[in-house]
Each structure stands twice: as C-alpha cells, then as structure tokens.
C-alpha positions in Angstrom: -188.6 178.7 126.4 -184.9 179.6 126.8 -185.5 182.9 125.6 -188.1 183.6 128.3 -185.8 182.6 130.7 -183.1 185.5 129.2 -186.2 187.6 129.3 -187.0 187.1 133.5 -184.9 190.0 134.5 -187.4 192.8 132.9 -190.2 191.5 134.9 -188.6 190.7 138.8 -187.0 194.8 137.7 -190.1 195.6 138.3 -191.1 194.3 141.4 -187.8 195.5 142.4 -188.8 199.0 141.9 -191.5 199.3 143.9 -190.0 198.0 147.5 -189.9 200.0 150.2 -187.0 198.7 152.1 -186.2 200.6 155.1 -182.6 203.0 155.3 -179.5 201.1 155.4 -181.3 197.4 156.0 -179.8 195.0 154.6 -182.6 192.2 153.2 -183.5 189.6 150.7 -185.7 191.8 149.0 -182.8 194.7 148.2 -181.3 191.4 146.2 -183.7 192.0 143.4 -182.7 195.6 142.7 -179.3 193.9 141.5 -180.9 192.2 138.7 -180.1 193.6 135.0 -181.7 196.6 134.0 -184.7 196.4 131.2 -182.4 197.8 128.6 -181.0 194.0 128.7 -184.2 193.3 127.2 -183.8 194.4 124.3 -182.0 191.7 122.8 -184.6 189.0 123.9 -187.4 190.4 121.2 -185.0 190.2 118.6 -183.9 186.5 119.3 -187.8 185.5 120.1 -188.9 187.4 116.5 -186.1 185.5 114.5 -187.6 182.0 116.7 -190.9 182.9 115.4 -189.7 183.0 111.7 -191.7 186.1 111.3 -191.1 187.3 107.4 -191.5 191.2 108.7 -188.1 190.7 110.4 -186.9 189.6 107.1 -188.0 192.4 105.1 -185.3 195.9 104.7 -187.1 197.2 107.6 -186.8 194.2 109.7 -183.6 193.5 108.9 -183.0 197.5 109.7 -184.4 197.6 113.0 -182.8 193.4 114.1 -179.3 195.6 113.1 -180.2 198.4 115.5 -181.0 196.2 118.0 -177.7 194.2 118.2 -175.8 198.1 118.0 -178.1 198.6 121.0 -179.3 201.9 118.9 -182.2 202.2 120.9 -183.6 205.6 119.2 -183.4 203.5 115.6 -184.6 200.7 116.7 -187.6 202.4 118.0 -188.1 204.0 114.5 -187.6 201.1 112.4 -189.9 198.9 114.8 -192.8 201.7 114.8 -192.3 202.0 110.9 -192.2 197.4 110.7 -195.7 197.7 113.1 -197.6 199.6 110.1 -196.3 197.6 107.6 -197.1 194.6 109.8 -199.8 195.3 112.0 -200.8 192.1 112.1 -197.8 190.5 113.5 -197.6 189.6 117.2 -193.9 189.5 117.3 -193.5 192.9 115.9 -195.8 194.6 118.3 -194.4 192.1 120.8 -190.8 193.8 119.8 -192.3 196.9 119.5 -193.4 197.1 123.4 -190.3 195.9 124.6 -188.9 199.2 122.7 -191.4 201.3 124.1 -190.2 200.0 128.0 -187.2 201.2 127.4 -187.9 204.6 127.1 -191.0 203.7 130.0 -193.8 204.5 127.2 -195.9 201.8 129.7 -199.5 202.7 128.4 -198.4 202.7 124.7 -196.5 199.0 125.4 -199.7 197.9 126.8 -201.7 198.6 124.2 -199.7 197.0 121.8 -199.3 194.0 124.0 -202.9 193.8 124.5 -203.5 194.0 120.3 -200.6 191.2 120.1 -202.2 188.4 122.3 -205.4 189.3 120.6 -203.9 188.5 117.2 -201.8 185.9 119.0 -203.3 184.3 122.0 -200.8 181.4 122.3 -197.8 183.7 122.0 -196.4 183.7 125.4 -193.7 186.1 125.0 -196.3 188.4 124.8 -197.8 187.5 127.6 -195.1 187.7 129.8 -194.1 191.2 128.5 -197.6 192.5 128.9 -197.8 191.0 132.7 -194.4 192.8 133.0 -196.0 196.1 132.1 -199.1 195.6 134.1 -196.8 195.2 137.1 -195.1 198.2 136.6 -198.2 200.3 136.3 -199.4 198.6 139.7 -201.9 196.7 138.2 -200.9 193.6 140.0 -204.2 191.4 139.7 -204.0 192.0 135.6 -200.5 191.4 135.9 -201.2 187.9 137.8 -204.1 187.2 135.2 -201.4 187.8 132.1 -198.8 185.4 134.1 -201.2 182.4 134.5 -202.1 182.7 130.6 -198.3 182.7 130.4 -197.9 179.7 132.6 -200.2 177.4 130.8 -198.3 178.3 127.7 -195.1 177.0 129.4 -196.3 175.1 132.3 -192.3 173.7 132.0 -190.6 176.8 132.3 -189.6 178.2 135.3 -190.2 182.0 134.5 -193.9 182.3 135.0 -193.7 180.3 138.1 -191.3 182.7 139.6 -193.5 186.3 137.8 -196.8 184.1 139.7 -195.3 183.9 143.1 -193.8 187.6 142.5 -197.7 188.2 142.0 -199.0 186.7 144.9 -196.3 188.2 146.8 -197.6 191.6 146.2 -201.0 191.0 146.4 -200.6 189.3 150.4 -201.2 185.9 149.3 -198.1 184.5 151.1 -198.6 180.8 151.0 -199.4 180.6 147.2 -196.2 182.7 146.7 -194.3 180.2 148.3 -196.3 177.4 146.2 -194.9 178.7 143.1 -191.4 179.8 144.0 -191.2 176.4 145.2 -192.3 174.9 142.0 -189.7 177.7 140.3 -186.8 175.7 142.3 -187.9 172.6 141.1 -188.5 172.8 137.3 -185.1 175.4 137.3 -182.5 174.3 139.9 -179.9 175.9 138.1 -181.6 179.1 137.7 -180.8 182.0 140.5 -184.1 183.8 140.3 -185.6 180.6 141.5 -183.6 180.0 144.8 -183.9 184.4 145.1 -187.4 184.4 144.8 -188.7 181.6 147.2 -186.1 183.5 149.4 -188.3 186.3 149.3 -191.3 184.0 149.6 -189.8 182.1 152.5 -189.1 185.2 154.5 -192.3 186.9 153.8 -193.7 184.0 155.6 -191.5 184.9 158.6 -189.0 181.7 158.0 -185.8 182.9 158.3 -183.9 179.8 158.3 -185.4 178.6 155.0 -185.1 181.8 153.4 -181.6 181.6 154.6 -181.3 178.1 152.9 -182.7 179.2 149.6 -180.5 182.5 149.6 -177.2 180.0 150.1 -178.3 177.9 147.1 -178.7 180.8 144.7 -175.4 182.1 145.8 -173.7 178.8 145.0 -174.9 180.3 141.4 -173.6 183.4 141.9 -170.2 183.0 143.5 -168.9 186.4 142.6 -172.4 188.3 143.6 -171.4 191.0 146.6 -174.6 191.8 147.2 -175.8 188.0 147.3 -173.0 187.6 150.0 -173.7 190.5 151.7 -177.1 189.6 152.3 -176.3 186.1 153.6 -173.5 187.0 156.0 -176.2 189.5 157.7 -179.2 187.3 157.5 -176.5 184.9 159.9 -175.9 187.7 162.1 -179.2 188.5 162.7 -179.7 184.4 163.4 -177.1 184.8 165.8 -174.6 182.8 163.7 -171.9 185.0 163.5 -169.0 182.2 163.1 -170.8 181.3 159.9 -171.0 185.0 158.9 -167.6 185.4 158.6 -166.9 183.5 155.1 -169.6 185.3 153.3 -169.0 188.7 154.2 -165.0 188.2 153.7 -165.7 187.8 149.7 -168.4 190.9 150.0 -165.8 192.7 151.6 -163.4 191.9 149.1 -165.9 192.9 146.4 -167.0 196.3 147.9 -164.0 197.6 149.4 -165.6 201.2 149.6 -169.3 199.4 151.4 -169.4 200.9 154.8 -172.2 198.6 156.0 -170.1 196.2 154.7 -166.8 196.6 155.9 -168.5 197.5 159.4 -170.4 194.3 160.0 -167.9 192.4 158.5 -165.6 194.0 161.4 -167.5 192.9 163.9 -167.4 189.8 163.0 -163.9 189.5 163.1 -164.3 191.0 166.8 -166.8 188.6 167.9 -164.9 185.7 166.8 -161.8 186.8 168.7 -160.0 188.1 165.5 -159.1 191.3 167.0 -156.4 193.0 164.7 -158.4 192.2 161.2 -161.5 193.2 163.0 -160.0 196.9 163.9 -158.8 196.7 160.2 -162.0 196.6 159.1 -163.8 198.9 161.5 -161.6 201.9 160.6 -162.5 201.5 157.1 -165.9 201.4 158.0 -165.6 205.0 160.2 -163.7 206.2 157.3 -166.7 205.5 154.9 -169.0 206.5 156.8 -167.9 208.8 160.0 -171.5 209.4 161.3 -172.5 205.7 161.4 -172.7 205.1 165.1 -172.6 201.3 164.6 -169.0 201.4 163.2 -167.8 203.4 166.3 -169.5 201.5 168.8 -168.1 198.1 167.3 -164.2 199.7 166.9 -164.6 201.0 170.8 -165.1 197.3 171.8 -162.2 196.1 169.4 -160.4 198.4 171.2 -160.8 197.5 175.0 -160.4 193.7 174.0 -156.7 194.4 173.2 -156.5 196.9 176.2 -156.2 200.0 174.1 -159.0 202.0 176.8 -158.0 204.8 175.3 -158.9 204.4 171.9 -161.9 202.6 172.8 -163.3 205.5 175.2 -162.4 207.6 171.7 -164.2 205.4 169.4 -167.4 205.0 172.2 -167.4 208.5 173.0 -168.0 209.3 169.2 -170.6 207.0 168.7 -172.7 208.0 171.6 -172.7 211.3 170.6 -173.8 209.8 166.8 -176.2 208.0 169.1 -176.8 209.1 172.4 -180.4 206.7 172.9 -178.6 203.7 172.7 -178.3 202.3 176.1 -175.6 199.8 175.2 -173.3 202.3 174.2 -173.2 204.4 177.6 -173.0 201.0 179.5 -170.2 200.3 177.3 -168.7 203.7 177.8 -168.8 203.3 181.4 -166.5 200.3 181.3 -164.1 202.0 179.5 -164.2 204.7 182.3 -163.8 202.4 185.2 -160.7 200.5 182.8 -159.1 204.5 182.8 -159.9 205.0 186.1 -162.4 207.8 185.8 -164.8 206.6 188.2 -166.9 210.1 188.1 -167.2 209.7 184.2 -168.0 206.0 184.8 -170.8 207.1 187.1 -172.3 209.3 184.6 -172.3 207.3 181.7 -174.1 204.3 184.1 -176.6 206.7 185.0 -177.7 208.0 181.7 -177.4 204.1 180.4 -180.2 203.4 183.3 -182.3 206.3 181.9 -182.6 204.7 178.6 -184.9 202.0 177.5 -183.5 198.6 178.3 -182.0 195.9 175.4 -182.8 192.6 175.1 -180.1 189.9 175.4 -180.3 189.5 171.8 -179.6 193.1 171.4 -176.0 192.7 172.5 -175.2 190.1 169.5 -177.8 190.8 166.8 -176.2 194.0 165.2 -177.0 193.7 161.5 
C-alpha cells in the first residue's frame, strides 16, 4: 500500500478544488490547496504497474511509455499508454495507468470509463479504485466517489489513504460525525502521515471544535516543519482563540518563509504589538502596507504601534488611512479619536467619536480577534 499513500495527493487535489473559502481568510481548509499537483501522479502508475508484474509494461511499448513517464513526457506517455491499452485491453494496470494519463490533461469522462472497465476486469485492484473515486470526486459525483472509496478501503482496511478519501467523502456530503470517525482512524493507522493530522483538522473544525482542530493542525505541522502555509494557518487559528502569545512562534517562521505575504507579515505585526514588541511589530506592519496599501487591517494595526511608542503623529497618519480604506469600522474612528485628543485636536477628536457612535457596535472580542 505504500504506493497508495504516494498516490493520496491526486485525490485530497480534488476536494481542494472545489472549496469556496471566503476572500483573504485564512482556514484549515485553504491547507489542502498546498498539496502537490496531479501531475505528481504520474509517477505512482508507473511504480504500482511494475508492483503488479504486468508483462504489457514489459513489452517495447511498455517499456516506451514506463521511459516517458520517468522524462515526465506527458504527451508520449499518453501515446504509448493509448497504443499498450489496445494491445492490452485486458490489463487493469494499463487502463489503470492509462486514466491517470488522461487526468493530467483532465480527460475526466474518458478516465472514468477506463477506470470503470479496470475494476470490472480487476475487482480486487485497489489502485484502481482509488483513482476512479478520485475522478468521481472531481466530476461532483461525491456519493459514487464514496461508494468507489469503501471498495477501496476493504481492499486496504490497513492503509491510511482510504480512511482519509472516506472522511473527505463524508465531509462533502454533510455527514460531519462520520468524517471525523474516519479521519480519526486516518491518525491512527498513519501517525506519521500529514494528510492524516490535515484532514481530521478539517473534520474537527467542521464540527465547530476549534481547539481540536487546532491540536490536529500542530501535529501535522510537527511533519511539515518548513510548511508556510501550515504555519500560517496555525498562528491565525491562535489569534482567532485569543492566544496571541502562542501565535507569535508560528507566524515568525511563516513570515520568514513568505517575506512578500501581506496577510502574513500584517498579522504577524500585530502580534509583535500585542505582546509589547513594539519596534519588530512596526517592522512588520510597514511591510504589510507596502504589500498591500489598501488593506485597512495593516493601517489600523501600524496606527496603534504607533501611539504605543508616542509617535501620535504617525499613528493619526496610519489611522487616518485606514479609515478611509474602511470607514464602517467603528474601532478605527474610536481609535482615531484617541490619537486626536493625544495631538490635541479636540474638534477632530469630537468628530471621529461621533461617527464611531453612529456605527454598529464591536464586541469585546472584536478588539483582540483580528485574523
């Protein structure tokens, strides 16, 4: 089953692709959009065909297209794999390789259909399976896709992989509690494995448990040290708990992997502010306006760096900007009018109270959950 585990990136691409995540939030669910792209795929038939000992891979043709493959010459490699399926057409490993081909290039109906003939001719060939559930998914045919996954599943009841594609499954299809059911089962048959810990993530927070989902998420980025966007996601699922201290660490490695993330160097910023770290934090937020000059946000946060080290100037600059960027956020005018009052400019102060009463009012929570 190791090679269905290489293979697990194809089929959680998928899923990726179909989430609507709302404009600049940051969530678990964005994580799965970092996953490798199908083309990485492509080696996975070739490895699982030479596993099978299949004699078409060993014929000129075979041999042709297992040579294209490892050149990652797609277009031959589709050739000599549609010219191998007529001199084999009875081979589920080469209409099993021949799909996988066909994805690449998102022939989806045509993969199907060759899927479909392989677990016919092959009906305990789970790689098949699990490519053909893969497709499914991307076509939206979810309950097919969950049906191909369970045949997949009791082929390798072991392997993580269709544990992981069932909760995917269930995920999409509203069935919360049975998605985390087998992401949790995922974790525990693949603790090593990061689409384990990134999937009952997903699960966890679906069910509306942050913390847990927050727990999961830290475990699959102990596997992926180096992984921004892992990082990312963890320091602003801790600001949005209201742990900003414990925000700090994760977001200092994102921001020293994606020096040119506004969201990323903004938050990060604030951070710094929050936990008294003033200089660094003005650092940061400056970067952040830079990146991204109409993010309101970045403003707002560098205005309060700002008056913390008494530079009222600067900070009425910075606030000023961003409540022009976002003149219906209440906590920016009532900021604002601080600033005034610091400058002396009681009349301005007065104004910017008054339109701060006019808007609607934040929550406590508001004034420290900024992700």
């Amino acid at each position: 089953m190791k090679i269905l585990c290489r293979a697990l990136g194809f089929g959680l691409l998928f899923f990726a692709g179909v989430a609507r995540l709302a404009a600049q939030e940051p969530s678990i669910d964005s994580l799965l959009k970092k996953l490798p792209p199908p083309e990485k795929l492509i080696k996975n038939p070739a490895q699982s065909a030479l596993q099978q000992e299949d004699p078409a891979f060993q014929s000129p043709t075979g041999k042709n297209l297992m040579e294209a493959i490892k050149r990652k010459d797609y277009r031959g490699a589709i050739g000599a794999s549609h010219h191998l399926t007529l001199l084999y057409p009875k081979s589920a490993s080469v209409l099993s390789v021949d799909a996988a081909l066909l994805t690449v290039t998102r022939q989806m109906s045509l993969a199907q259909k060759e899927l479909e003939r392989a677990v016919v001719l092959q009906p305990k060939f789970g790689y098949a399976w699990f490519l053909l559930g893969a497709v499914q998914a991307a076509q939206q045919q979810v309950p097919a896709a969950l049906g191909s996954y369970q045949k997949f599943a009791a082929l390798a009841p072991n392997s993580a992989v269709p544990w992981i594609m069932l909760s995917a499954c269930e995920g999409r299809l509203g069935r919360k509690a049975e998605s985390l059911a087998h992401a949790e089962k995922a974790t525990v048959l693949a603790p090593a494995l990061l689409y384990s810990w990134v999937e009952l993530a997903r699960a966890e927070k679906a069910l509306g448990h942050p913390t847990e989902s927050l727990h999961a998420l830290a475990r699959a980025a102990d596997l992926a040290p180096d992984n921004a966007g892992m990082l990312a996601t963890i320091g602003f699922a801790y600001i949005n708990l209201n742990r900003i201290p414990d925000a700090v660490g994760p977001l200092q490695r994102a921001a020293h992997f994606l020096p040119n993330s506004y969201l990323v160097q903004t938050q990060f910023g604030f951070c710094l502010e929050e936990t008294g770290q003033t200089a660094p934090a003005i650092e940061h937020l400056r970067r952040g306006t830079k990146l991204a000059p109409k993010f309101a946000p970045a403003w707002e946060y560098l205005g309060l760096a700002y008056a913390r080290e008494g530079r009222h100037r600067d900070a009425v600059d910075s606030l000023e900007r961003a409540a022009k960027l976002a003149p219906a956020h209440q906590l920016t005018w009532m900021h604002l009018a601080e600033e005034y009052r610091a400058l002396g400019r009681v009349g301005d102060a007065e104004q910017a109270a008054r339109r701060a009463a006019q808007l609607p009012s934040v929550s406590p929570n508001e004034k420290r959950k900024k992700a």
